[in-house]
N, C-alpha and C positions, 0 to 999 in steps of 0.2 A: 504494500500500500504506500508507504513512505516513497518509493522509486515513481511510484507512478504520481505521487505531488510533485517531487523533484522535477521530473520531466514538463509537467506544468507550468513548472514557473521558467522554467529556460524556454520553454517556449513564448512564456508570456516575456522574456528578456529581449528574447531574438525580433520580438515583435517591436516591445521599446528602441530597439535600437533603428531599427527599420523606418518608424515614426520620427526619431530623432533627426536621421536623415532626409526627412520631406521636409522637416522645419528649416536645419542647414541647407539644403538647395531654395527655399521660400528666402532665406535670410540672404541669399548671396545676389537674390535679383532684387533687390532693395536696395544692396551694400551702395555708397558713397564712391568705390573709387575698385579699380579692378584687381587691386591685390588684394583690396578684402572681400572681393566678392570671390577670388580664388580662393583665398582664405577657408569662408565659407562648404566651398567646395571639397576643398582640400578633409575638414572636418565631416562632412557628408557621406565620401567612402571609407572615413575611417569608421562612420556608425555602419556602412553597408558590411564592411569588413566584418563586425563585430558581429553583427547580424550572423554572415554566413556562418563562421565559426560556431557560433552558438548554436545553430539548427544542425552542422555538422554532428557538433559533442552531442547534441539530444537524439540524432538516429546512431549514432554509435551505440551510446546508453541505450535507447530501445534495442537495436539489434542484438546488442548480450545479455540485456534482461530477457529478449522472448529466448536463449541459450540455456536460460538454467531451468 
């Protein structure tokens, strides 16, 4: 039961992170000037980044939890 909250909530991270990144690409077409809108940007894949990793770690976790 605890494995399957776990996996819950990294999903619900991978999600946060995903949403972080619509707000970073929204902030960068507003920016004042183009290094901060790259800036912006720049911060944006690192939430997509985080994203991926996180849905990564959570089918691995599922994959060896359906193992035992």
């Amino acid at each position: 039961m605890a494995s399957l909250l776990f996996m819950a909530i990294a999903d619900n991270d991978a999600d946060r992170f995903r949403r972080q990144a619509k707000v970073c690409r929204k902030e960068s077409e507003k920016a004042g000037s183009l290094v901060d809108a790259a800036s912006w940007l720049r911060l944006a894949e690192d939430f997509d980044k985080l994203a991926e990793r996180e849905r990564e770690r959570l089918r691995y976790k599922r994959h060896h939890a359906l193992e035992r």
